[in-house]
LUMTIZA-640187 format. One record per residue (C-alpha): x, y, z; residue in three letters. Coordinates in nm, 3 decimals. Example, Ala and Ser with C-alpha at 12.3 -4.5 7.8 and 13.67 -1.06 7.14 Angstrom:
REM LUMTIZA-640187
+---------+---------+---------+-----+
|       x |       y |       z |  aa |
+---------+---------+---------+-----+
|   1.230 |  -0.450 |   0.780 | ALA |
|   1.367 |  -0.106 |   0.714 | SER |
+---------+---------+---------+-----+
END
This chain:
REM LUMTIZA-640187
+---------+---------+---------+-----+
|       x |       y |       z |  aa |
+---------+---------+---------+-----+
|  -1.843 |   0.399 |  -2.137 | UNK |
|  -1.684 |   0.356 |  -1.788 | UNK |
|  -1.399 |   0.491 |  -1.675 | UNK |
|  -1.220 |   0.368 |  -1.413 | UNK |
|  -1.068 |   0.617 |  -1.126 | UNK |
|  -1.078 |   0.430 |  -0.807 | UNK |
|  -0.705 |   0.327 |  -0.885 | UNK |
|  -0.632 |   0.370 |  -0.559 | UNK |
|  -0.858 |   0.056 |  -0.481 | UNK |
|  -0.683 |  -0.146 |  -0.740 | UNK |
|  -0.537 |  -0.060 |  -1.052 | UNK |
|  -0.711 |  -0.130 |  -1.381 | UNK |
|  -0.695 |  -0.237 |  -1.627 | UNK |
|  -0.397 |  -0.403 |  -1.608 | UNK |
|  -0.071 |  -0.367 |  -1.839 | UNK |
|  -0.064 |  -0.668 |  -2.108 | UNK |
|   0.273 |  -0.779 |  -1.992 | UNK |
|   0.107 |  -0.889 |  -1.649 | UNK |
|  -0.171 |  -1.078 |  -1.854 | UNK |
|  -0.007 |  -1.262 |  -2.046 | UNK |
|   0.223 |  -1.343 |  -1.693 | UNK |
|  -0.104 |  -1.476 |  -1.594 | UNK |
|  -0.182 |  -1.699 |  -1.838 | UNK |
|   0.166 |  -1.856 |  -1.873 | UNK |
|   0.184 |  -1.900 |  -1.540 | UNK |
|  -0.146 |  -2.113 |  -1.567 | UNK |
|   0.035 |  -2.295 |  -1.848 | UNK |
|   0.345 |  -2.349 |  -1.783 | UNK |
|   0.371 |  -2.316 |  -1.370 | UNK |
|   0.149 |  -2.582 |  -1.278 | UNK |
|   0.410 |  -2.724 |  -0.973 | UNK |
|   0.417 |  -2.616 |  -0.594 | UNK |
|   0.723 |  -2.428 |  -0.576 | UNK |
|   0.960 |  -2.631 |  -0.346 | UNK |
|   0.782 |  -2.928 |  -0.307 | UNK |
|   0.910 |  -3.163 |  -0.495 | UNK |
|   1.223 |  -3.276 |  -0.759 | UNK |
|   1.048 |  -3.324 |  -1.050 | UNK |
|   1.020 |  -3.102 |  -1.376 | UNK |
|   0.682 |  -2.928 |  -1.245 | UNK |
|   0.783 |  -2.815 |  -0.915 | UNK |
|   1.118 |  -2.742 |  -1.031 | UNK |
|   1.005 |  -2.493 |  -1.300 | UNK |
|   0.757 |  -2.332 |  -1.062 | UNK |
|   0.991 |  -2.327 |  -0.843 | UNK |
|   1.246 |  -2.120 |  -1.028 | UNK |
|   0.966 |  -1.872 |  -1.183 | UNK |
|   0.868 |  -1.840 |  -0.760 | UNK |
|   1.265 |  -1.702 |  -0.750 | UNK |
|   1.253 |  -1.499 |  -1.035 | UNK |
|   0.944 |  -1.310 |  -0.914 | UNK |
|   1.122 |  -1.284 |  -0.583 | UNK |
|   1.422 |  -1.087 |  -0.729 | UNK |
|   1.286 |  -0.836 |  -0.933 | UNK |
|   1.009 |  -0.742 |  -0.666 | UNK |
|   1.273 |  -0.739 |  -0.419 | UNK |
|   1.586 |  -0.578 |  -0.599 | UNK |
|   1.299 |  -0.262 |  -0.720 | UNK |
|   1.295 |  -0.217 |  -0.369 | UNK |
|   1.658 |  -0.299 |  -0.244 | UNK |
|   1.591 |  -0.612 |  -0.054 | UNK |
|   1.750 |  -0.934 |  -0.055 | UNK |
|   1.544 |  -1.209 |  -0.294 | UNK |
|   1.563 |  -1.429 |   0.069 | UNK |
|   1.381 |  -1.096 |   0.213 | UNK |
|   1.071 |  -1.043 |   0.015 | UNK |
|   0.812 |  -1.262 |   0.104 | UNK |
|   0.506 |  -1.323 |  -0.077 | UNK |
|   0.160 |  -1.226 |   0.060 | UNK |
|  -0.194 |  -1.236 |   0.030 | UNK |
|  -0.233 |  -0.856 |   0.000 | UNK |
|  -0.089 |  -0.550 |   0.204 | UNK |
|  -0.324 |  -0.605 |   0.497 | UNK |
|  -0.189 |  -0.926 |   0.511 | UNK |
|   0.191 |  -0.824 |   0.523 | UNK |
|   0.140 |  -0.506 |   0.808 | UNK |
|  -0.037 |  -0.801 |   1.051 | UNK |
|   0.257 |  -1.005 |   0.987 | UNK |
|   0.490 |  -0.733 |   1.061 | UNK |
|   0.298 |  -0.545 |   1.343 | UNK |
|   0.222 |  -0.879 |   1.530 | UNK |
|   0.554 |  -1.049 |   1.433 | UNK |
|   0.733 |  -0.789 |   1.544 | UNK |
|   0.538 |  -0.721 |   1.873 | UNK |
|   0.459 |  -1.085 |   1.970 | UNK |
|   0.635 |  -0.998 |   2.310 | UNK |
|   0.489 |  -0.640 |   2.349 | UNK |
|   0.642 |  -0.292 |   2.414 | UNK |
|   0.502 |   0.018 |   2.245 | UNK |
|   0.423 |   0.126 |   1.926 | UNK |
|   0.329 |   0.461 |   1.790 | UNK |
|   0.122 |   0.473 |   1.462 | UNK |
|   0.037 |   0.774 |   1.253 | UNK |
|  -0.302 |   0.922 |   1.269 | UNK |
|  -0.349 |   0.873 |   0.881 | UNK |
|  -0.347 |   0.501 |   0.873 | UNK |
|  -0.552 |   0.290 |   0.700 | UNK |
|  -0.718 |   0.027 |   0.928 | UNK |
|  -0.481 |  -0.226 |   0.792 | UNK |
|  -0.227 |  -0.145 |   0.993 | UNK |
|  -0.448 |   0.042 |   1.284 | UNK |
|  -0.694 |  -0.261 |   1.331 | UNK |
|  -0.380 |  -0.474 |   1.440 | UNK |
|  -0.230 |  -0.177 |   1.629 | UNK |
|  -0.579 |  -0.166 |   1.819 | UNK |
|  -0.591 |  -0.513 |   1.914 | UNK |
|  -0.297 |  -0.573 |   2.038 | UNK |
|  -0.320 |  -0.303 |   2.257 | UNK |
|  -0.690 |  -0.344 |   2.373 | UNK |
|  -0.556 |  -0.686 |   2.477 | UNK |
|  -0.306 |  -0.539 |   2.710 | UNK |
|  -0.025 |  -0.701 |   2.491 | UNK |
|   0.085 |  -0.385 |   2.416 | UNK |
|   0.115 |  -0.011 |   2.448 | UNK |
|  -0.033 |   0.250 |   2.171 | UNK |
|   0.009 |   0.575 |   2.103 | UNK |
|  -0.065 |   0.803 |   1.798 | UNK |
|   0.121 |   1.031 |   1.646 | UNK |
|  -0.071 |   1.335 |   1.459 | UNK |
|   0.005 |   1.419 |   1.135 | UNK |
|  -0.010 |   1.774 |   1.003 | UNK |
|  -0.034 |   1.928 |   0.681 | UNK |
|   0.360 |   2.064 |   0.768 | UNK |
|   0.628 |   1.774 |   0.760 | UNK |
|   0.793 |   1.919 |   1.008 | UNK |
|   0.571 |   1.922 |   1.294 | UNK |
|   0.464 |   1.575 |   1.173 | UNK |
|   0.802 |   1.468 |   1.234 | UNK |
|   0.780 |   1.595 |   1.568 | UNK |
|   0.465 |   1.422 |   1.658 | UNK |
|   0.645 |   1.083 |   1.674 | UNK |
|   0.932 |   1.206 |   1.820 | UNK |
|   0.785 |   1.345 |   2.101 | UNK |
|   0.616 |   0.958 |   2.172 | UNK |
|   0.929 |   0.816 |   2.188 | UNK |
|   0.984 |   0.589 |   2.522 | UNK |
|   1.266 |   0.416 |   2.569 | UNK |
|   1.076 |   0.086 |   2.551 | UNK |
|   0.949 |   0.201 |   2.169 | UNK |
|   1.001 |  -0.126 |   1.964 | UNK |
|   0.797 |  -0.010 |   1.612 | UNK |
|   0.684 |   0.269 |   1.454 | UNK |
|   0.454 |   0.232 |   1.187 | UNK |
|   0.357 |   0.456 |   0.919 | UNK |
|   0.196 |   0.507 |   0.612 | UNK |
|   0.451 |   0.626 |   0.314 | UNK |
|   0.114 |   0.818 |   0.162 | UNK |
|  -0.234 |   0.871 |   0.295 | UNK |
|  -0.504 |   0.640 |   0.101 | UNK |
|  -0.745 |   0.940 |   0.163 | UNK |
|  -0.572 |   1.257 |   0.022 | UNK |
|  -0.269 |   1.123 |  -0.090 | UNK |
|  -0.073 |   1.323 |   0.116 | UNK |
|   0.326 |   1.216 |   0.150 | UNK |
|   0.434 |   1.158 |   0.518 | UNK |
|   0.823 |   1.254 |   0.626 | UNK |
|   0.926 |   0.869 |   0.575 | UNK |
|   1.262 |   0.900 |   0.502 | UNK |
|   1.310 |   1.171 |   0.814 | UNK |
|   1.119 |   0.935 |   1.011 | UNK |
|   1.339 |   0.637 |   0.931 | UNK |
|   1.659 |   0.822 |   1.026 | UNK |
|   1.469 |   0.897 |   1.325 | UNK |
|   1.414 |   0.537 |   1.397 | UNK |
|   1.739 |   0.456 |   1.291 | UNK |
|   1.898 |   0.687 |   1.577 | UNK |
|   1.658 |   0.514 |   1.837 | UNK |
|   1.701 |   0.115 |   1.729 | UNK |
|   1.338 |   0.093 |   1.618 | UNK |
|   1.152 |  -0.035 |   1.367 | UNK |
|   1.030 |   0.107 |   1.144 | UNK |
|   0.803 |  -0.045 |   0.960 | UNK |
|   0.574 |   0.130 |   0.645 | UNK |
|   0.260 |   0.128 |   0.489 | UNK |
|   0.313 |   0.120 |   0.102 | UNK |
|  -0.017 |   0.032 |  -0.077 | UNK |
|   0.018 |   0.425 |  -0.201 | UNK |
|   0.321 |   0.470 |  -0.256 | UNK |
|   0.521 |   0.211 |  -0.410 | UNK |
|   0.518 |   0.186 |  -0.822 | UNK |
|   0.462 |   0.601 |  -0.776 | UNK |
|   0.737 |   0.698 |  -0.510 | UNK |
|   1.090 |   0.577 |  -0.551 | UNK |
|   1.046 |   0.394 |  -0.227 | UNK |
|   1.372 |   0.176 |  -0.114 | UNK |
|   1.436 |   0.030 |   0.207 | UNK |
|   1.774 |   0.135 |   0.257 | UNK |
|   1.630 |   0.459 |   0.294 | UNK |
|   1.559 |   0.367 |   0.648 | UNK |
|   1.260 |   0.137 |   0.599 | UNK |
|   1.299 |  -0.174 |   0.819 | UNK |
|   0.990 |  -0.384 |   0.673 | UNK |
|   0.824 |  -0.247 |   0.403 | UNK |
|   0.450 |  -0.388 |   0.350 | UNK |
|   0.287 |  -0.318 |   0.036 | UNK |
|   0.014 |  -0.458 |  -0.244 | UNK |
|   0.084 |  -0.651 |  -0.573 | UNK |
|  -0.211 |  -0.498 |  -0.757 | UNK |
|  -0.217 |  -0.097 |  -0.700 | UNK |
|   0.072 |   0.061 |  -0.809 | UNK |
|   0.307 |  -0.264 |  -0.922 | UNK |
|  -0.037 |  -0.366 |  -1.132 | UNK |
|  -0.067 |  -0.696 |  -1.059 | UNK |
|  -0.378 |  -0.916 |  -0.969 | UNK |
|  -0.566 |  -0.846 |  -0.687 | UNK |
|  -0.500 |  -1.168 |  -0.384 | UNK |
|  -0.093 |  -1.029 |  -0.390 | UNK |
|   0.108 |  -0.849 |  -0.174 | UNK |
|   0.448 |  -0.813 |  -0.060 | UNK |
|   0.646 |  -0.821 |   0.272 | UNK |
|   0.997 |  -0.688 |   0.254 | UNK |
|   1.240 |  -0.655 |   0.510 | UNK |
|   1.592 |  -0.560 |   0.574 | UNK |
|   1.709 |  -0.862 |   0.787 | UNK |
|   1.754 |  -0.654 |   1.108 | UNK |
|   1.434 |  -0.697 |   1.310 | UNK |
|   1.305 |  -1.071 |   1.390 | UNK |
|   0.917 |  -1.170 |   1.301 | UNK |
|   0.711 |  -1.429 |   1.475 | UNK |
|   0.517 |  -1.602 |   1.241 | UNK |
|   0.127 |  -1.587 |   1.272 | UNK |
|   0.053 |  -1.870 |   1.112 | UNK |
|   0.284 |  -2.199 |   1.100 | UNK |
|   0.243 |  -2.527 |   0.909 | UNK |
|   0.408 |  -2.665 |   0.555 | UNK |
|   0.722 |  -2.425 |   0.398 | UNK |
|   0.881 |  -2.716 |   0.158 | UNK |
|   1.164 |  -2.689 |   0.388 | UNK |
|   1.295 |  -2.904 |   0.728 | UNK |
|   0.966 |  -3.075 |   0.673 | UNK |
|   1.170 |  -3.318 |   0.950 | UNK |
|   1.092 |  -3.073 |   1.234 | UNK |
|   0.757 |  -2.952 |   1.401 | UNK |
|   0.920 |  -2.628 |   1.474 | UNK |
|   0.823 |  -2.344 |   1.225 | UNK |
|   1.195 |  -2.233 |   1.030 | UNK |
|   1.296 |  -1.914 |   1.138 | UNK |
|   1.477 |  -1.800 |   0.821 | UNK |
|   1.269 |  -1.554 |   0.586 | UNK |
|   1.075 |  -1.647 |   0.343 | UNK |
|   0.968 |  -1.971 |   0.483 | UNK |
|   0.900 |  -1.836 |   0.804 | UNK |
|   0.591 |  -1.615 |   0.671 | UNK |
|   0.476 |  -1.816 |   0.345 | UNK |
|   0.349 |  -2.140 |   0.533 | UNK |
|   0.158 |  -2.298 |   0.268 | UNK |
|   0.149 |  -2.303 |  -0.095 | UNK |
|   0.269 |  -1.958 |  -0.253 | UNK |
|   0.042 |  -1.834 |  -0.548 | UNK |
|   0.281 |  -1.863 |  -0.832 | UNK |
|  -0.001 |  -1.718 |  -1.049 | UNK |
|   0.003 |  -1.386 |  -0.868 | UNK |
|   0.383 |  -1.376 |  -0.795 | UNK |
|   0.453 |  -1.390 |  -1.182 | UNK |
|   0.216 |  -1.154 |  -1.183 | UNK |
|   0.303 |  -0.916 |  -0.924 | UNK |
|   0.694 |  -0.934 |  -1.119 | UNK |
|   0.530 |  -0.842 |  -1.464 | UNK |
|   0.388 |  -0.551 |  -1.304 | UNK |
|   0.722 |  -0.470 |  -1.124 | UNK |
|   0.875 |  -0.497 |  -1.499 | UNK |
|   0.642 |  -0.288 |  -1.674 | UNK |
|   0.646 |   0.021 |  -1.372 | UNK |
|   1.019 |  -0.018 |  -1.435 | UNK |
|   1.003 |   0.006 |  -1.782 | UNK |
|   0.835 |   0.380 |  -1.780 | UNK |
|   1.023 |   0.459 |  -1.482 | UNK |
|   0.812 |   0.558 |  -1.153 | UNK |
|   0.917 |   0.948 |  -1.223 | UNK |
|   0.741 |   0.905 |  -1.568 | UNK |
|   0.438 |   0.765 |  -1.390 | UNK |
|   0.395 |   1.015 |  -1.117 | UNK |
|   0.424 |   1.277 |  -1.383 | UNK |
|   0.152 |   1.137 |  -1.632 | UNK |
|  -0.106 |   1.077 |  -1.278 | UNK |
|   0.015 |   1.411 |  -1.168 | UNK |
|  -0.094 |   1.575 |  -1.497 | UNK |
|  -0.448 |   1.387 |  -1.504 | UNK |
|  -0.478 |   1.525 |  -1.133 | UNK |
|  -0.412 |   1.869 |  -1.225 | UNK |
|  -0.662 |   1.910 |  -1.528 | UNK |
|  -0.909 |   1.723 |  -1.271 | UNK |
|  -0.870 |   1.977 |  -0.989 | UNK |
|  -0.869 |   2.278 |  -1.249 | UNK |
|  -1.184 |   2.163 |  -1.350 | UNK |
|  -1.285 |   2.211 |  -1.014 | UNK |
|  -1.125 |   2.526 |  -0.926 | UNK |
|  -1.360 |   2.848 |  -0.861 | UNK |
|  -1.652 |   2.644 |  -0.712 | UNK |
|  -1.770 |   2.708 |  -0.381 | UNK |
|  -1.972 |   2.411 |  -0.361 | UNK |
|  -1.677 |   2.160 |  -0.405 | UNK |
|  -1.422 |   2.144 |  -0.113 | UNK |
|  -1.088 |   2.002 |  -0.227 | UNK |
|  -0.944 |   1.842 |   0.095 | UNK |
|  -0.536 |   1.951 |   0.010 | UNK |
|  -0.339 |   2.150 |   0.194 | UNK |
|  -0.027 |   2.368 |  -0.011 | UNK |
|   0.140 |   2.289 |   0.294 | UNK |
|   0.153 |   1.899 |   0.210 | UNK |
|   0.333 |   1.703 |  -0.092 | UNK |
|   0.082 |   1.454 |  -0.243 | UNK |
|   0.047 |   1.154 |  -0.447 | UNK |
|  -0.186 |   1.178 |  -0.743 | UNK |
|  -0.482 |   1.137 |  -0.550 | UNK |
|  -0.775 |   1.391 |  -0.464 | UNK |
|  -1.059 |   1.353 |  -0.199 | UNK |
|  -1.335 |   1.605 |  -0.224 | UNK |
|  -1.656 |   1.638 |  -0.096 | UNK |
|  -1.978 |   1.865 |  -0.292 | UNK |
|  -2.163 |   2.088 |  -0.027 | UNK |
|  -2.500 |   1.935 |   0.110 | UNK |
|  -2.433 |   1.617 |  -0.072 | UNK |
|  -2.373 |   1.235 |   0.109 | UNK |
|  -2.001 |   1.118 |  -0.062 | UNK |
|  -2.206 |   0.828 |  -0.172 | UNK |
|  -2.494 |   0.999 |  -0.295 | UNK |
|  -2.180 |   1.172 |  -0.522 | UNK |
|  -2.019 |   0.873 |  -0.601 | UNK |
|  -2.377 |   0.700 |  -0.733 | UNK |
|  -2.427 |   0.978 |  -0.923 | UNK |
|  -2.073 |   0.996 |  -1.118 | UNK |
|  -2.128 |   0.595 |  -1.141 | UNK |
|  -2.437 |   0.682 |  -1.310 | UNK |
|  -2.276 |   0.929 |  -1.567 | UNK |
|  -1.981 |   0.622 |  -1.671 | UNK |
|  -1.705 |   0.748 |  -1.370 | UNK |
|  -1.618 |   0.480 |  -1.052 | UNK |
|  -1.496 |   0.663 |  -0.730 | UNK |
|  -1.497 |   0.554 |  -0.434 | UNK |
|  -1.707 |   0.732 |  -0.165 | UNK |
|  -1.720 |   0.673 |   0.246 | UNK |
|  -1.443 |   0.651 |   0.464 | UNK |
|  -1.190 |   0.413 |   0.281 | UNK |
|  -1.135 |   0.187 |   0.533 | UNK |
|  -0.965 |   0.463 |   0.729 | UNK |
|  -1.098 |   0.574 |   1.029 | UNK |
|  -0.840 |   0.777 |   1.199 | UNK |
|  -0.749 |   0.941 |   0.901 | UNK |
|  -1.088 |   1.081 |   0.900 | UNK |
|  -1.099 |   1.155 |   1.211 | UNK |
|  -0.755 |   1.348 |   1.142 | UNK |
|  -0.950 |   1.548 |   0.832 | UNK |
|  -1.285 |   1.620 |   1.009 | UNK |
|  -1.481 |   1.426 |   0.789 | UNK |
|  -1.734 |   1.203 |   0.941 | UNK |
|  -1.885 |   1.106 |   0.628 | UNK |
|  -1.592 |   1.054 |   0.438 | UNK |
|  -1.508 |   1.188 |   0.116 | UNK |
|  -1.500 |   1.138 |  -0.296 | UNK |
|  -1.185 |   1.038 |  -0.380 | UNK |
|  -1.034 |   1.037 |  -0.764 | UNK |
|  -0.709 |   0.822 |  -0.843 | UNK |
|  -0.580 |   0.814 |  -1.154 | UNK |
|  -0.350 |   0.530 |  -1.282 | UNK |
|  -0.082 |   0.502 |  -1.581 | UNK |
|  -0.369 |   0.497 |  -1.853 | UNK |
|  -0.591 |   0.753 |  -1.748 | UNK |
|  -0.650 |   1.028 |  -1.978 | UNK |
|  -0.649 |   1.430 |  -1.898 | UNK |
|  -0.962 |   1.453 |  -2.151 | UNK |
|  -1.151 |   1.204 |  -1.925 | UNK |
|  -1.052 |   1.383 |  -1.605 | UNK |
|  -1.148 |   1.742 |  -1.719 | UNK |
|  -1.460 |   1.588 |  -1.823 | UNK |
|  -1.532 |   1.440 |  -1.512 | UNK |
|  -1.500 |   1.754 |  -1.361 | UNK |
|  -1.739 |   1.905 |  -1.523 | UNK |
|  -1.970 |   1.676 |  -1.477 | UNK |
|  -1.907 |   1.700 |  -1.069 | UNK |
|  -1.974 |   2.074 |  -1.099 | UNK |
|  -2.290 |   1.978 |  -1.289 | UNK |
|  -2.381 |   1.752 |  -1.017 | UNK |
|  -2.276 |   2.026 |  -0.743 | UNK |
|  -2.542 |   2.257 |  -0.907 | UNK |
|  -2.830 |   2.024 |  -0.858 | UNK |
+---------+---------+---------+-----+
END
């Protein structure tokens, strides 16, 4: 038996809405969506459209504003270097995942930019204050996760979007997390919102989404064939061609709107209440043990997710061990550096996600069997 809590990573299994998505898609979608008159591209074409209007009206953007991408890495470089091609300063959260610090880095260890970071702490409040004390008055972005990867913890986004909104700045957001859990909407002062196709919208991993609100201008990274004014050598500057130079994966797109479909179909309040459940049993499984260090804060609002760490013991020397009993977590630092550096954990942590078909039996078991492990 395995049992699959690393949902954080990618959701699975998937719904059987978004497989069968994938498999008519492979049978029916076999065009390149807007290249092309005939039947083929036409049909593809129209299921591309479809899959761009319910991902973008769950989020409140325009079908013309959600742009298809390879995964949410791939939207925050399109958004952090699109939107700082000609420099200015940035401030970034000190919970990001590398996804969006990586970028952040670069462009400012080129000298295109300027960096600063704001620290996040367990109390919204002063986490609010962070950024706005980083404010200068030639601040063009702000970028933030919605939730932490790590702990799951749920940053002030909504308080730091009016805050952006006050100053003219972008705000652009992290939602790999978040969305398909949070009832995340960009007219709730999101700018661009950057998230993956196949965590909490459970489609197939290679999708992502970029979303934006029209107001901010992004440079393309990349330019070449879009299907449209194939006449000129100049890259369109209209969204979605501007970003989705190439062929779009219609494959993943249908998927990525099955998913979309069946997270809308329970209702994101229903979901966060079923993972929310599975993480309590989990952490009262845990409770009363020395030896286990839960890294939350009551402080904090969080996502069903829980890090932890077992006193004496390597996170992947944990994690190998739980694999060995039939239980995937991931171990290490989760491709987040600063947020580690942020939690005081070199080595990283054990981190448990549930998804929508997790079980509370499975979790309390799981527990148990950490505390077994802890004992050792």
């Amino acid at each position: 038996m395995t049992v699959n809590f690393d949902n954080a990573a990618t959701t699975f299994p998937k719904p059987p809405a978004v497989r069968r998505a994938v498999l008519q898609a492979m049978e029916r979608f076999g065009g390149n969506a807007g290249r092309g008159g005939h039947t083929l591209a036409a049909a593809t074409s129209e299921a591309l459209y479809s899959a761009r209007e319910e991902a973008g009206s769950f989020f409140g953007a325009e079908p013309e504003n959600t742009v298809f991408t390879l995964n949410c890495t791939h939207s925050l470089n399109l958004a952090i270097q699109g939107v700082m091609a000609d420099g200015g300063h940035m401030i970034i959260s000190s919970m990001e995942h590398n996804s969006a610090a990586r970028p952040a880095f670069a462009l400012a260890s080129a000298g295109r930019t300027d960096l600063s970071v704001a620290e996040v702490f367990p109390d919204a409040e002063r986490t609010l204050g962070s950024f706005r004390s980083l404010i200068r008055n030639d601040t063009k972005a702000v970028v933030c996760t919605l939730a932490s990867n790590v702990t799951g913890q749920i940053m002030p986004w909504q308080e730091i979007g009016a805050l952006c909104r006050s100053r003219g700045i972008c705000f652009i957001a992290d939602g790999a997390q978040a969305c398909g859990i949070l009832d995340v909407d960009i007219r709730d002062g999101i700018n661009i919102l950057c998230t993956s196709g196949h965590k909490g919208l459970y489609g197939i991993t290679g999708t992502g989404l970029l979303l934006s609100d029209g107001r901010f201008s992004i440079r393309p990274l990349m330019q070449g064939g879009t299907g449209s004014a194939s006449g000129s050598l100049e890259q369109p500057e209209l969204l979605p061609e501007s970003l989705e130079s190439g062929t779009v994966g219609i494959i993943g797109a249908m998927s990525v709107k099955a998913g979309v479909q069946f997270v809308r179909s329970i209702g994101t309040e229903k979901i966060r209440a079923h993972e929310g459940a599975v993480c309590r049993r989990f952490l009262e499984g845990l409770s009363g043990d020395s030896r286990i260090r839960v890294y939350r804060s009551p402080e904090s609002r969080y996502l069903p997710v829980v890090s932890f760490g077992i006193e004496g013991m390597a996170p992947e020397r944990a994690a190998a061990l739980l694999s060995e009993e039939g239980y995937c977590l991931r171990a290490g630092l989760h491709c987040a550096a600063l947020a580690h550096r942020t939690l005081g954990t070199p080595e990283g942590t054990v981190r448990f996600s549930p998804s929508v078909f997790s079980r509370q039996e499975d979790a309390e078991k799981l527990a148990r069997t950490v505390r077994r492990i802890a004992a050792v």
